[in-house]
C-alpha positions in Angstrom: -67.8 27.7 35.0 -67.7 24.0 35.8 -65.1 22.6 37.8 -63.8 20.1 35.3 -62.9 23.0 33.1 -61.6 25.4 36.0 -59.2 22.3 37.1 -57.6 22.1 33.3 -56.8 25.8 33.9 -55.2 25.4 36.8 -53.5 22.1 36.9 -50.5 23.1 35.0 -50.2 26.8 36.7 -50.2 25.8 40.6 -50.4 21.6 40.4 -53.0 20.0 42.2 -55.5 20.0 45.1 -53.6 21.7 48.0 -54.2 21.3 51.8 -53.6 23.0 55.1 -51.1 21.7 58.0 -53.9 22.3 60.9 -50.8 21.8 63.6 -48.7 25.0 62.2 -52.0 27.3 61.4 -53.3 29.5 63.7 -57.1 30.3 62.9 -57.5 31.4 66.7 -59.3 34.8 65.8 -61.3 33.2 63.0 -62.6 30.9 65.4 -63.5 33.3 67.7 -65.3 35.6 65.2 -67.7 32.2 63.8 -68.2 31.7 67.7 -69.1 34.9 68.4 -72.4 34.9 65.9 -73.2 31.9 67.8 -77.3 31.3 66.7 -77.0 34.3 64.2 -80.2 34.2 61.3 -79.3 32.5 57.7 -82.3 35.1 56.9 -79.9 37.7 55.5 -76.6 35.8 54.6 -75.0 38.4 52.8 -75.0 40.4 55.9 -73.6 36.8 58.1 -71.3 36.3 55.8 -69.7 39.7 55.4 -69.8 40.3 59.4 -67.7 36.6 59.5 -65.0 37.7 57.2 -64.5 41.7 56.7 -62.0 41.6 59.7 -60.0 38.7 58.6 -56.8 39.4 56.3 -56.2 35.9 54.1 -58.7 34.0 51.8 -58.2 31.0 54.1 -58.6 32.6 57.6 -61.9 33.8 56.0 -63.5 30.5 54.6 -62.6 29.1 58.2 -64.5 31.6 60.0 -67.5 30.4 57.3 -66.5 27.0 57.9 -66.7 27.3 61.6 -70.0 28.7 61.7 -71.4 26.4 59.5 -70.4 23.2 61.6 -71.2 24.8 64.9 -74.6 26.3 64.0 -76.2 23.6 61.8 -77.6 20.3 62.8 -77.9 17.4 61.1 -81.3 15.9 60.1 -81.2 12.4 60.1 -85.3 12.3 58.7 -83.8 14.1 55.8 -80.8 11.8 55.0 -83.5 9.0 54.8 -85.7 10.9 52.6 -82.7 12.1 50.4 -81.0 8.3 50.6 -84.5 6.9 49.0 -84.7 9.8 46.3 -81.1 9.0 45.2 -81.5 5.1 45.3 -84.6 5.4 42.9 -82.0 7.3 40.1 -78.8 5.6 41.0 -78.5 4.3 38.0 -79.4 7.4 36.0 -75.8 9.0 36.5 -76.4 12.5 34.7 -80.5 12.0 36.0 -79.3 12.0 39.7 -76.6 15.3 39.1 -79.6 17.2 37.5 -82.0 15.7 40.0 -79.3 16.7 43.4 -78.7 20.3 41.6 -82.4 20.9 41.5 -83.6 19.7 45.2 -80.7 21.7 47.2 -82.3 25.0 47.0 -85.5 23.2 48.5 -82.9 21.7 51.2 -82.2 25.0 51.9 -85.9 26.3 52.8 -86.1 24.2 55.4 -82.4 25.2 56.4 -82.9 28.7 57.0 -85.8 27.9 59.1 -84.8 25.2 61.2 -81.6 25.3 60.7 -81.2 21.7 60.6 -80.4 19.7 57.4 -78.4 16.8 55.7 -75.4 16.7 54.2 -76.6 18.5 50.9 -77.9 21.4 53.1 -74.5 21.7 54.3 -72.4 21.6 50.9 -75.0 23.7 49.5 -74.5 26.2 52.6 -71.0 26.3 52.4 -70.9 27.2 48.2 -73.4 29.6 48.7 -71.5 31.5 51.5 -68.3 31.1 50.0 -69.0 32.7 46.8 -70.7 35.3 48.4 -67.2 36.1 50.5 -66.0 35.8 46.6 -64.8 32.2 46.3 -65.0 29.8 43.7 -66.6 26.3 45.4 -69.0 23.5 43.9 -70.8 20.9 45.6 -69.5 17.7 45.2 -71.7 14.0 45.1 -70.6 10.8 45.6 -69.8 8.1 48.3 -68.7 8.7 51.9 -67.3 5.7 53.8 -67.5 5.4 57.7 -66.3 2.3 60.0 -69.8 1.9 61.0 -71.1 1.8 57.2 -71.1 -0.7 55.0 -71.0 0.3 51.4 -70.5 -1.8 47.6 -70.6 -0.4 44.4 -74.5 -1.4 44.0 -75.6 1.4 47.0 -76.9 4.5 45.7 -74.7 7.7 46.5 -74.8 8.7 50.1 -73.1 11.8 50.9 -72.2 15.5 49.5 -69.2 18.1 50.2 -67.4 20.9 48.7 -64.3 22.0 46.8 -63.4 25.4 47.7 -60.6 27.9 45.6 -58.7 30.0 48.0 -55.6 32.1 46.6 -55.6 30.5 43.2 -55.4 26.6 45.1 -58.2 24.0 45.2 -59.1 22.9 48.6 -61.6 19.9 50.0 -63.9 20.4 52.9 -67.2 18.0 54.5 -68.7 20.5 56.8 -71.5 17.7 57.6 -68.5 15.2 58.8 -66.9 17.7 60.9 -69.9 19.5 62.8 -70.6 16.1 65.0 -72.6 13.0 64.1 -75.5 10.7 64.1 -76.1 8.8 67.4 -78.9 5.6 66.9 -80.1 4.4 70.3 -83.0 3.7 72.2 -84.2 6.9 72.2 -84.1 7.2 68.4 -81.7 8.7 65.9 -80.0 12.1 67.3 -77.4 14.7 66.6 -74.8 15.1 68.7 -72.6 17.9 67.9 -68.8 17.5 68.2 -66.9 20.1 65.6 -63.8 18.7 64.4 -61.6 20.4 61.9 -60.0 17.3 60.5 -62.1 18.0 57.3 -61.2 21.5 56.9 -59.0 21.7 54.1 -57.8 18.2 54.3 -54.6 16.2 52.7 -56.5 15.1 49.2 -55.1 12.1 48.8 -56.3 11.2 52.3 -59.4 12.5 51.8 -59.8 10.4 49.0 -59.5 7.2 51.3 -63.3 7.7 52.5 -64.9 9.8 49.8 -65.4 9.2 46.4 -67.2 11.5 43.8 -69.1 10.8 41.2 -67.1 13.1 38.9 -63.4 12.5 39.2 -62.1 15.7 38.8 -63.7 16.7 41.9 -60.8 14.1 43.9 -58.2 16.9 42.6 -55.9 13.9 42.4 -54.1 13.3 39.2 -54.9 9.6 39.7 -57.7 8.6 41.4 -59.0 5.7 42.4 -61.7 3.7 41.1 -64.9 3.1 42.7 -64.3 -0.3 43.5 -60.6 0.3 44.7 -62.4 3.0 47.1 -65.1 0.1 48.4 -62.6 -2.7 49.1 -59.8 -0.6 50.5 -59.5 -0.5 54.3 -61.7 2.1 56.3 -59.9 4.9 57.8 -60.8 6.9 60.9 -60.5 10.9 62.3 -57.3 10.4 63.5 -55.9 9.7 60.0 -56.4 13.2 59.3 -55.4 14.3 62.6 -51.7 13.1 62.5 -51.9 12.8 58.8 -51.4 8.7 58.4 -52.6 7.4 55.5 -53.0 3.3 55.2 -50.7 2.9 51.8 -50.4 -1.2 51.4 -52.3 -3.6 51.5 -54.8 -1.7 48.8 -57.7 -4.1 50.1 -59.2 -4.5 53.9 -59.7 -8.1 53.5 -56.6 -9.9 53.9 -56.2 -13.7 53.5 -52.7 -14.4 55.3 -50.9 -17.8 56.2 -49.7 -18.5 60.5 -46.7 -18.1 61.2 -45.4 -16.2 58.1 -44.8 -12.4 58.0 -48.1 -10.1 57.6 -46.6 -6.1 56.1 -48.7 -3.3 56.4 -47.3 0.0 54.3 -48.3 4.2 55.9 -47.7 6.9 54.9 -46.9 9.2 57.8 -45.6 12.6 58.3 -41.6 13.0 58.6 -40.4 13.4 62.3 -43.4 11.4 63.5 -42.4 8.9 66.3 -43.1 5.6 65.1 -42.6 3.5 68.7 -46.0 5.1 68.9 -47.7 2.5 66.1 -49.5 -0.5 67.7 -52.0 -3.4 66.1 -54.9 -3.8 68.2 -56.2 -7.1 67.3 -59.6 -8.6 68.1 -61.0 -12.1 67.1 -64.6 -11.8 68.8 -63.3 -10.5 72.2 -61.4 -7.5 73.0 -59.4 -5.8 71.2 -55.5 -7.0 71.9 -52.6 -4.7 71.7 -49.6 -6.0 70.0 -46.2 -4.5 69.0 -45.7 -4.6 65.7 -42.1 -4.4 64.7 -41.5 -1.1 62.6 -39.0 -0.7 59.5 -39.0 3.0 57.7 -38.6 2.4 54.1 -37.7 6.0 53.3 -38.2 9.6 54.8 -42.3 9.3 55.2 -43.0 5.8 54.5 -42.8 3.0 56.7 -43.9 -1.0 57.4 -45.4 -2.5 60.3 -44.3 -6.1 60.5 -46.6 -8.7 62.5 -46.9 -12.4 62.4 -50.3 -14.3 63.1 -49.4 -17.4 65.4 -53.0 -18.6 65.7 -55.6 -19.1 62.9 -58.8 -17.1 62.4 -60.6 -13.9 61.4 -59.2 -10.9 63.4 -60.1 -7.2 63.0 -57.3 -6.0 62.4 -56.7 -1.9 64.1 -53.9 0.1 63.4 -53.3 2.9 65.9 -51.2 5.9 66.9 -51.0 7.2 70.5 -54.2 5.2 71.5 -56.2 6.3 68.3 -57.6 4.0 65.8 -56.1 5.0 62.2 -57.2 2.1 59.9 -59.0 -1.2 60.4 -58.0 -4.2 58.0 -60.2 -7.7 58.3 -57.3 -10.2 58.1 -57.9 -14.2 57.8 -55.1 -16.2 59.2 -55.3 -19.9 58.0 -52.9 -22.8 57.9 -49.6 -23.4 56.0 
């Protein structure tokens, strides 16, 4: 059964997409089981897959010991992202060619995945659904657009990236195994992976997640309103340590700003209750370095609050939001004259 109709079933009996406060869970010994089979075979995954769940009690403890071992025992293949990238940019414009096009080519992904071990981020959605329904979870792969602060998207690029919705005691979840088992280093030496697991993307806050990934079939956002595809290109890029402290860039909708000098600049979060906000900073940079400033902070309400900053010089400043030293959201704000 499809998704879309899965979602209708459930919508009105638990509410929508659900995720998992990573500060009060304790997936110590799931962890330590994924680690454990360390460099184990995907030759029999039935057999990985049992041996990575039998001892753990709860759905999710389970599908984080899968998760785990996906994102610390698979590489990413940047040779097959560019192969994939110029497949999908051929039939970007074919919406229901590309689906039945993607559906078709991840078992071939996974060939070579079993084998090498390496793969793009199709091999890992399609890694990740496979194993979860064999620990008997729902999940679907999930195509559409992933934005980073080092890629530059519009509406007329092809889509880049894949992930996965996973069902886990009668809630939907989100999950990008590919974003959270390390990344893509370009240098001299040529494009490498450099493995750094992260579990920002394990079972993330929806609605942030939606902030740098965008599917091609809405229902997949498990948002009752999501955005559109070109509110999702112009809105501000967001960075790891939005889902780590769960601080989501709420106003203005769109990362380029045109502001006036001299006259009050507002910047609307999102941010967990009881977080300390004499921790915000704007870390501005015209072509230098970037500048710490101190904003001055008002909370709207319990969760919500502005950062207040006024531009005394002209120009075009990238414009950083951060929280204890992290970057959280980058805005590209203008300044001009009265």
């Amino acid at each position: 059964m499809r998704l879309a109709s899965l979602l209708l079933l459930f919508y009105h009996a638990i509410g929508l997409g659900q995720f998992v406060n990573l500060k009060e869970s304790d997936f110590s010994k799931a962890d330590s089981i994924a680690f454990s089979y360390k460099g184990h075979s995907l030759k029999n995954l039935p057999v990985l897959t049992y041996e990575l769940t039998k001892d753990l009690p709860t759905d999710i403890e389970k599908f984080r010991a899968i998760f785990t071992w996906v994102c610390t025992n698979i590489e990413n293949d940047y040779q097959s992202y560019l192969k994939t990238r110029k497949k999908r940019k051929k039939i970007q414009k074919d919406r229901a060619g590309f689906l039945e096009w993607n559906q078709s080519f991840t078992p071939k992904v996974f060939e070579k995945l079993v084998s090498e071990k390496r793969t793009a981020c199709t091999g890992y959605a399609y890694l990740i659904k496979e194993m979860a329904n064999l620990a008997g979870f729902e999940s679907e792969i999930v195509n559409g657009y992933g934005r980073t602060p080092t890629l530059l998207l519009s509406e007329n690029n092809p889509p880049n990236h894949s992930w996965n919705t996973v069902q886990l005691d009668g809630q939907w979840y989100l999950c990008d195994a590919t974003w959270a088992a390390g990344r893509i280093m370009l240098d001299a030496e040529g494009p490498h992976f450099e493995p750094d697991y992260d579990d920002v993307y394990f079972l993330p806050n929806p609605e942030l997640f939606a902030k740098n990934h965008y599917p091609l079939e809405p229902e997949f956002s498990l948002l009752e309103e999501p955005p559109t595809l070109s509110d999702f290109m112009e809105a501000p890029v967001i960075y790891k340590a939005s889902f780590r402290f769960c601080i989501a860039p709420n106003l203005p909708k769109k990362m380029h700003l045109e502001v006036l000098r001299d006259v009050n600049t507002s910047f609307e979060l999102k941010i967990p209750e009881g977080l300390d906000v004499k921790k915000f900073r704007l870390a501005l940079n015209n072509g230098g370095k970037d500048v710490e400033v101190q904003p001055k902070i008002t909370l709207l309400e319990p969760g919500k609050i502005h950062m207040n900053y006024t531009f005394n010089r002209t120009g075009l400043y990238d414009t950083h939001i951060v929280f204890e030293g992290d970057k959280i959201a980058t805005y590209v704000v203008k300044v001009r004259r009265n």
